[in-house]
Structures are given as structure tokens and as C-alpha cells.
N, C-alpha and C positions, 0 to 999 in steps of 0.2 A: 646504187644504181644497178638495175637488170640488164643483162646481157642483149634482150628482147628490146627493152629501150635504145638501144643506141647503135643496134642494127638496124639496117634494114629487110624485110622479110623477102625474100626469093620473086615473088609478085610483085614487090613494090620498091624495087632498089636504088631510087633518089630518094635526098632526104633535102626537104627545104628547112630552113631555120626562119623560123618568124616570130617578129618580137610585136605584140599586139599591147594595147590598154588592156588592164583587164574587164571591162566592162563592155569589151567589143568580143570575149571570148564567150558567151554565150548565142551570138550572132554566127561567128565563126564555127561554133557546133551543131548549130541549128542549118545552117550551110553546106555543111560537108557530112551530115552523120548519114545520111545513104546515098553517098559520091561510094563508087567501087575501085573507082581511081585515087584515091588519097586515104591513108589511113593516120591520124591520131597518133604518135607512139610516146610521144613525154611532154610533159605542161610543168616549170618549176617559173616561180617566183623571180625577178633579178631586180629589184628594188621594188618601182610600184607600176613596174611592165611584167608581161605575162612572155616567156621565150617559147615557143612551139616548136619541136622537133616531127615534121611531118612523115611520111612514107609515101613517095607518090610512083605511079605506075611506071612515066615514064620524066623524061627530061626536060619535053615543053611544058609538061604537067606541074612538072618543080617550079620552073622560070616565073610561069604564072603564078604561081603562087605567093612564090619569093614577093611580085612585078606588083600581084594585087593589095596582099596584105602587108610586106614589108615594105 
């Protein structure tokens, strides 16, 4: 695992954890890939769910995100 992974970058220092199907992670990147507010930072496997570690701007940013997708 990268250091870059499992921080959060300076711009974006919440991180939500969201466990999605993976069949909803194409949606969910089609969703957010030019949001300036949430960045992407790791996608792994944990059975036959998808675990997202996000990067979000702020705090209500996270909540929702956590509120929407988890």
C-alpha cells in the first residue's frame, strides 16, 4: 500500500470509507470523476463488495458520502 493511498492530500483531508457492490462502482465513478470535491484514493476487494477510500474537501462532504453510498 502507498503512502498516497491512505492519506489524505492537503486539499482534501476527510476520508470516507465506502463499501459499495461492485457493479455500483462504475456508477459511482461515472458520478464523481469531475466532482473537485472528492477524490478517489484506493479501491480493494473485501469479499464480493468493493471498500472505497475517498478524499473529500470537507466534512459535510464526507458525511454525505459516507450517508449516500454507505
Amino acid at each position: 500500500m502507498r503512502y498516497r493511498e491512505i492519506t489524505a492530500p492537503t486539499t482534501h483531508p476527510y476520508i470516507a470509507a465506502i463499501t459499495i457492490d461492485p457493479c455500483d462502482f462504475y456508477t459511482f465513478e461515472r458520478l464523481t470523476q469531475d466532482r473537485d470535491e472528492v477524490r478517489l484514493l484506493r479501491r480493494e476487494r473485501r469479499g464480493d463488495k468493493l471498500l472505497l477510500r475517498v478524499a473529500c474537501m470537507s466534512s459535510d462532504v464526507a458525511r454525505r458520502m459516507e450517508d449516500g453510498w454507505g
